[in-house]
Backbone as JSON, one array per atom type, in Angstrom:
{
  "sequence": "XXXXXXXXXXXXXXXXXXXXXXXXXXXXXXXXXXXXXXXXXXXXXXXXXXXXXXXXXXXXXXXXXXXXXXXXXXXXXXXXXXXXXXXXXXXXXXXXXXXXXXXXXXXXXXXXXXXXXXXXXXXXXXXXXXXXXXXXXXXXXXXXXXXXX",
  "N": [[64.93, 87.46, 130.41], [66.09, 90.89, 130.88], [68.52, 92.54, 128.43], [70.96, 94.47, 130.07], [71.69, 97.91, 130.5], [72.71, 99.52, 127.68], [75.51, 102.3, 127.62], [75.77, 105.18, 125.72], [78.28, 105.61, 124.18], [79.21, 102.86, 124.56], [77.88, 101.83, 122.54], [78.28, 103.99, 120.15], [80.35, 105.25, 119.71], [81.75, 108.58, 119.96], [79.46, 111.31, 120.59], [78.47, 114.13, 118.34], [78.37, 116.22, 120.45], [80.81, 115.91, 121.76], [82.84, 116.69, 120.72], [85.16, 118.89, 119.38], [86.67, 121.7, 117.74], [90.62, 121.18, 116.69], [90.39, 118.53, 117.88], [92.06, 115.34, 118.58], [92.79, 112.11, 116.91], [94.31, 109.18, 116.23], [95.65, 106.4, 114.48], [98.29, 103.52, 113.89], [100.69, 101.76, 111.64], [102.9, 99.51, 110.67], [103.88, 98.56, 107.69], [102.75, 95.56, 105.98], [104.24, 92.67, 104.13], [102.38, 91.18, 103.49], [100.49, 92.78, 104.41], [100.21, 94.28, 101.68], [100.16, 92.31, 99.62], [97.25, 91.18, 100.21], [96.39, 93.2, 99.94], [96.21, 93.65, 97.59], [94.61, 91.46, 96.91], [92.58, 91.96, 97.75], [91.07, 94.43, 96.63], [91.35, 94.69, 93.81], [93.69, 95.5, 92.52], [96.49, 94.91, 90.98], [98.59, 96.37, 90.43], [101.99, 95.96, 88.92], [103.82, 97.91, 90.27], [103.68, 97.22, 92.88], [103.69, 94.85, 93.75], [105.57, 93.56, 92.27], [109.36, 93.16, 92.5], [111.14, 92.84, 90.48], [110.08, 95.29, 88.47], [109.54, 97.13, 89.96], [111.9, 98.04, 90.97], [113.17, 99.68, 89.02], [111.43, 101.52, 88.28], [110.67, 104.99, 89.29], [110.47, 104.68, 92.24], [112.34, 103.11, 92.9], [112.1, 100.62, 93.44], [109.62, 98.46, 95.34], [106.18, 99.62, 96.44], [103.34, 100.67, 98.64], [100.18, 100.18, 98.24], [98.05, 103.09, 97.91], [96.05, 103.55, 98.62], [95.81, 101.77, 100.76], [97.07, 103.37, 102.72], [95.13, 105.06, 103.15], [92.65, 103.78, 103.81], [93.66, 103.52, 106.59], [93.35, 106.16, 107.63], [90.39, 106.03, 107.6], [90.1, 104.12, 109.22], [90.85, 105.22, 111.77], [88.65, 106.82, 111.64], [86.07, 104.95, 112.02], [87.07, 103.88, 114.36], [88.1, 105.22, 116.77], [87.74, 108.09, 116.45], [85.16, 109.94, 114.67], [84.57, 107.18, 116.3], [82.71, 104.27, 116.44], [79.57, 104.54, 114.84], [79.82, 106.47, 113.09], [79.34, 108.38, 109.62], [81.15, 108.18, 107.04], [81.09, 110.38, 104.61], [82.78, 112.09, 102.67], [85.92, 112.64, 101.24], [89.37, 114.06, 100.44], [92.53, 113.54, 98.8], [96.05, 113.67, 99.04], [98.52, 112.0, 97.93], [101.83, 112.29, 98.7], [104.08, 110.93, 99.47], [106.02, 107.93, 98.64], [104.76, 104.99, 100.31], [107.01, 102.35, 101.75], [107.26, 98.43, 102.22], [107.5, 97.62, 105.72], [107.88, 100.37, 106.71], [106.59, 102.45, 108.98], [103.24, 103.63, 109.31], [101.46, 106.81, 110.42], [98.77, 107.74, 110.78], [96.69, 110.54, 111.28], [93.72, 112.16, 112.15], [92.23, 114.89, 112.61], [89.54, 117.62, 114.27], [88.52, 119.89, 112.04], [86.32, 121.93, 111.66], [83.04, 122.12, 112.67], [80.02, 121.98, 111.67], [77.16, 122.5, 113.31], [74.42, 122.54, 112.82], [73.81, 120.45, 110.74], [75.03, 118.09, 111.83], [77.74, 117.07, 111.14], [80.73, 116.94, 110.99], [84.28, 118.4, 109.87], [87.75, 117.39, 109.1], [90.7, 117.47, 109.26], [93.21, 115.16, 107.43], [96.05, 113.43, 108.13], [99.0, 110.95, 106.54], [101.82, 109.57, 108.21], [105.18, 108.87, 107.89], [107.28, 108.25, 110.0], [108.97, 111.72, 109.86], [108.45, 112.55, 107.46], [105.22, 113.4, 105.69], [103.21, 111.47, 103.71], [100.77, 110.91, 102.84], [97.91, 113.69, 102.44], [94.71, 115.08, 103.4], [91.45, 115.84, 103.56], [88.12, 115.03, 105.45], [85.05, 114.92, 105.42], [82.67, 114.17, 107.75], [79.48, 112.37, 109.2], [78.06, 112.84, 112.4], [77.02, 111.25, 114.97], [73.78, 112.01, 117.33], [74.12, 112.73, 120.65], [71.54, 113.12, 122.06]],
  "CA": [[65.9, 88.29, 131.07], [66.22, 91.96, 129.86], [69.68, 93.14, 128.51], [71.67, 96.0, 130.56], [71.61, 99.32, 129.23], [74.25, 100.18, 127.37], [75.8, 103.8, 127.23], [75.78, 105.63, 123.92], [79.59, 105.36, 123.39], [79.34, 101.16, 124.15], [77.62, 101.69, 121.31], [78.47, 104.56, 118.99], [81.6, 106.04, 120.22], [81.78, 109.78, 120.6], [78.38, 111.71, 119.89], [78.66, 114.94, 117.95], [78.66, 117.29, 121.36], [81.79, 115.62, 122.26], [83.45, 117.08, 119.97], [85.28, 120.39, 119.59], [87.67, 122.16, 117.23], [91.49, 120.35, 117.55], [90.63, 117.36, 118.96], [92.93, 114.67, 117.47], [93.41, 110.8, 117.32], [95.79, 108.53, 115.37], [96.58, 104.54, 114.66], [99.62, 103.44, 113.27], [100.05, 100.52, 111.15], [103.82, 98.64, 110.13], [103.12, 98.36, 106.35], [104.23, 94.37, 105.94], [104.37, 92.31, 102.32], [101.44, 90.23, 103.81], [99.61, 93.48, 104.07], [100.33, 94.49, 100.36], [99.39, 91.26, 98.7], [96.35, 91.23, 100.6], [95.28, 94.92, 100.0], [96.19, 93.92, 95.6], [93.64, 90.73, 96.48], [90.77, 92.53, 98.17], [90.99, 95.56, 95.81], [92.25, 93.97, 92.27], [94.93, 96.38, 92.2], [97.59, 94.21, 91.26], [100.08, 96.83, 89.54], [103.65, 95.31, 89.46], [104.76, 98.3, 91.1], [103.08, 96.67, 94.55], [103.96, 93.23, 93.35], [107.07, 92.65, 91.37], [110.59, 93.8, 93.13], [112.38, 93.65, 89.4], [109.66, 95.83, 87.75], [109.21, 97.85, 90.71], [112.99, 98.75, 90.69], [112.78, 99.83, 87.5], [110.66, 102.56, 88.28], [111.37, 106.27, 90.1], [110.29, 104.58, 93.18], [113.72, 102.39, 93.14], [111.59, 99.22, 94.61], [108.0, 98.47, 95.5], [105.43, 100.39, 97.45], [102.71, 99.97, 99.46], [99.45, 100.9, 97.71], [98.26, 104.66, 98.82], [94.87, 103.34, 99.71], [96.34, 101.25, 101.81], [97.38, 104.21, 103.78], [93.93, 106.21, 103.19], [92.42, 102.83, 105.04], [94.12, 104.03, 107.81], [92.29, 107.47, 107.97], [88.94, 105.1, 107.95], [90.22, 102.95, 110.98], [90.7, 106.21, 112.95], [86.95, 107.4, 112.38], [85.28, 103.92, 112.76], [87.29, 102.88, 115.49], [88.85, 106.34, 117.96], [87.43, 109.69, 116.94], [84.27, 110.12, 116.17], [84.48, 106.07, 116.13], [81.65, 103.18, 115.81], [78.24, 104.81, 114.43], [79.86, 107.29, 112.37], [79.12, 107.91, 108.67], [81.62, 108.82, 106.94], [80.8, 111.28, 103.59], [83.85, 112.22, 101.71], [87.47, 112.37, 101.65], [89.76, 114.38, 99.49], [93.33, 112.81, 99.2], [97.14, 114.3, 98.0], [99.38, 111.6, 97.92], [102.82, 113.14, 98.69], [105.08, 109.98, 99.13], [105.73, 106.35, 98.56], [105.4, 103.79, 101.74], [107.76, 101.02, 101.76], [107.32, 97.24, 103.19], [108.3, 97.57, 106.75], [107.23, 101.76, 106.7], [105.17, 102.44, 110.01], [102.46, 104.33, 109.1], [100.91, 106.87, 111.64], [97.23, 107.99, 110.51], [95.88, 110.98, 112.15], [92.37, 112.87, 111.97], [91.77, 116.82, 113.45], [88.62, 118.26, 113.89], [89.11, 120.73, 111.62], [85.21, 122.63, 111.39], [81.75, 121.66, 112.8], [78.34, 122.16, 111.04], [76.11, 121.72, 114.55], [72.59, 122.08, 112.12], [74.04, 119.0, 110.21], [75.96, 117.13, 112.54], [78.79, 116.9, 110.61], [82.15, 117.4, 111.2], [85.32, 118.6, 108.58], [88.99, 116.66, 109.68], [91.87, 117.35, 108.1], [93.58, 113.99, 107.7], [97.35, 113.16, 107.28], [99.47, 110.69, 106.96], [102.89, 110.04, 107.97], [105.96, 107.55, 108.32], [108.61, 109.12, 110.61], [108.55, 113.43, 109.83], [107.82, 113.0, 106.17], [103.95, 113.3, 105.35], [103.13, 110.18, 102.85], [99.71, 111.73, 102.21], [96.79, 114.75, 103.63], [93.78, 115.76, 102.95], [89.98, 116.81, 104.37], [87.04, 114.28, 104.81], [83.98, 115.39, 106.39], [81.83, 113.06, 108.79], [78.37, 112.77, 109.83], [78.19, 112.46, 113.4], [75.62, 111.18, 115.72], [74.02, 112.96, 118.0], [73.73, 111.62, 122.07], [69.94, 112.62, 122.32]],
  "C": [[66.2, 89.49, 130.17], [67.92, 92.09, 130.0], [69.73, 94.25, 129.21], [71.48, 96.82, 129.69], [72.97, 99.43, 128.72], [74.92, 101.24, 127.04], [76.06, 103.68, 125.7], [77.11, 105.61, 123.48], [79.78, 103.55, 123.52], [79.01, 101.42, 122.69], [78.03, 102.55, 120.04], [79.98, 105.15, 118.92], [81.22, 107.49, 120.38], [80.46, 110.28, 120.03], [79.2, 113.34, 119.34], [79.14, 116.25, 118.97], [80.36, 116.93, 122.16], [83.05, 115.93, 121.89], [84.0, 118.69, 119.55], [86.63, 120.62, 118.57], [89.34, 121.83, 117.65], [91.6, 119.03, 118.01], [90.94, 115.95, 117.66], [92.68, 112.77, 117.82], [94.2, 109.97, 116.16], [95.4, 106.81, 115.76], [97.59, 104.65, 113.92], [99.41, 102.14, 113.23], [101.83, 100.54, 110.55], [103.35, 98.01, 108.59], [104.38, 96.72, 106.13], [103.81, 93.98, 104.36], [102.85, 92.15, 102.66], [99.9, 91.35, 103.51], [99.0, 94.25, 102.64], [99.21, 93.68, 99.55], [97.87, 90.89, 99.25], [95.59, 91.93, 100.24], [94.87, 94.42, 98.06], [94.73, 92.54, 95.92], [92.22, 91.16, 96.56], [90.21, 93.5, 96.44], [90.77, 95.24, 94.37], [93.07, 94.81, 91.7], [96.16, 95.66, 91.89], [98.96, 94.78, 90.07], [101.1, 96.39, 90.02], [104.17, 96.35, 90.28], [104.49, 98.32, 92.55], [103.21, 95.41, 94.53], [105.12, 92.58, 93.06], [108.55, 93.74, 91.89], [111.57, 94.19, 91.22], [111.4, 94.67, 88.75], [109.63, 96.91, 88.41], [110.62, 98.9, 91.15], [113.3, 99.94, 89.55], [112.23, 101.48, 87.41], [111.6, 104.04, 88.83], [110.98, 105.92, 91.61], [111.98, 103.4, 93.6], [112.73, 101.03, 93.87], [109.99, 99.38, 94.75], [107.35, 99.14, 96.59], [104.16, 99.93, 97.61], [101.57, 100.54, 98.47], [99.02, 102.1, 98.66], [96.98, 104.5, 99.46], [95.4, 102.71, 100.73], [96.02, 102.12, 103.14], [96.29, 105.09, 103.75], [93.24, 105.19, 104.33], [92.36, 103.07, 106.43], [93.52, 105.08, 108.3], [91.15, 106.83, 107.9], [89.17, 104.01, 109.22], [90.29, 103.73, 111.94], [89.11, 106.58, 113.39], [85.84, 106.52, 112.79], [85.82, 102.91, 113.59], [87.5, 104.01, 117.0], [87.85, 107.63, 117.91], [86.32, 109.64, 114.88], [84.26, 108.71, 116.85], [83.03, 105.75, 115.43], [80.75, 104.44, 115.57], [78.39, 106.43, 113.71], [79.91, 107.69, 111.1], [80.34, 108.64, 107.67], [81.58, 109.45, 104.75], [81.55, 111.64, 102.96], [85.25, 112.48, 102.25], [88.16, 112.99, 100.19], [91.5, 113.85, 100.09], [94.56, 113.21, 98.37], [98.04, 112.99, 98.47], [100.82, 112.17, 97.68], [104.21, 112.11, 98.31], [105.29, 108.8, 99.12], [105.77, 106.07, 100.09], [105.91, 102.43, 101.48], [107.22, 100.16, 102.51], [108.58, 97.8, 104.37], [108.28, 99.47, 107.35], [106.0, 101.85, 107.85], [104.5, 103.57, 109.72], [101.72, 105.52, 110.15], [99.78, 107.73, 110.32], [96.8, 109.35, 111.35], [94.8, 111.67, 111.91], [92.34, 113.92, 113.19], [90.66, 117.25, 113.12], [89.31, 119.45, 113.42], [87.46, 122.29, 111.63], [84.04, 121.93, 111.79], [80.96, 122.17, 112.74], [77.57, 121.77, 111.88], [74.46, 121.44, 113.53], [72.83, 120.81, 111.29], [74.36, 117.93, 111.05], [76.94, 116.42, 111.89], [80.21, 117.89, 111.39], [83.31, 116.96, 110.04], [86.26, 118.33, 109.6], [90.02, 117.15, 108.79], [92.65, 116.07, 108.45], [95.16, 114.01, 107.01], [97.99, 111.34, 107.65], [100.98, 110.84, 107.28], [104.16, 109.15, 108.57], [107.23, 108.63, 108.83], [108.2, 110.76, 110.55], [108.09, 113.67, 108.45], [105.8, 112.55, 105.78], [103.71, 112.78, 103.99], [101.77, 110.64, 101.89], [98.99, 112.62, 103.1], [96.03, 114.48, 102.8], [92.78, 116.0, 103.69], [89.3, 115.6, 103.85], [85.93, 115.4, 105.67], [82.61, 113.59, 106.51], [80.56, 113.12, 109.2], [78.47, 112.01, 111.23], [76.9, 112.24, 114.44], [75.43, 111.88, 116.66], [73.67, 112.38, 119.73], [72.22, 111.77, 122.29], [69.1, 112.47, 121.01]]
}
């Protein structure tokens, strides 16, 4: 029995022509402990000031924070899941951390085409994030993007 066909976004998500200067998408992510102590096990980041509430007081952050990859993560769940999504490669990422995220801090993620290279098939994003109106971190990745034929 042959498999169905399956269109090129079942499979890759958006191809490179789908794409145009502006065009935006976003997740958002509730930063919990669970997600913390998780991110210090994957990673081996386990500075007290993502770990320990008295050391983490202590600090200029008054309390513990979320790690900042954490929240870069988030700009990688937008491009291999929404915009371009699945079958996209993604090539660099420059990153300003602006401000701490707290446990319990909803995160929103978003990615903008910001420039497209059609002889490459790349595409430049500017990426922010941002909990409520204050922006947590930005910066610019650029993407290689597939192409539909």
């Amino acid at each position: 029995m042959t498999q169905p066909q399956r269109d090129f976004t079942e499979v890759y998500g958006l191809g490179f022509e789908d794409l145009f200067v502006g065009r935006t998408a976003s997740v958002s992510r509730t930063v919990s402990e669970a997600d913390i102590l998780m991110f210090a096990g994957v990673s081996g980041d386990t500075n007290p000031v993502h770990l320990d509430e008295e050391f983490a007081t202590s600090t200029m952050f008054g309390g513990r924070i979320a790690h900042g990859m954490l929240s870069a993560g988030l700009i990688s769940a937008v491009f291999g899941t929404r915009l371009p999504g699945p079958g996209c490669i993604y090539l660099s990422q420059s990153l300003k951390f602006k401000a701490p995220v707290k446990i319990g801090d909803t995160v929103v993620a978003r990615v903008t085409v910001k420039e497209l290279k059609a002889e490459k098939r790349r595409a430049v994003f500017s990426t922010v994030c941002t909990v409520g109106d204050k922006v947590v971190m930005d910066g610019e990745a650029e993407i290689l993007v597939p192409a539909r034929n």
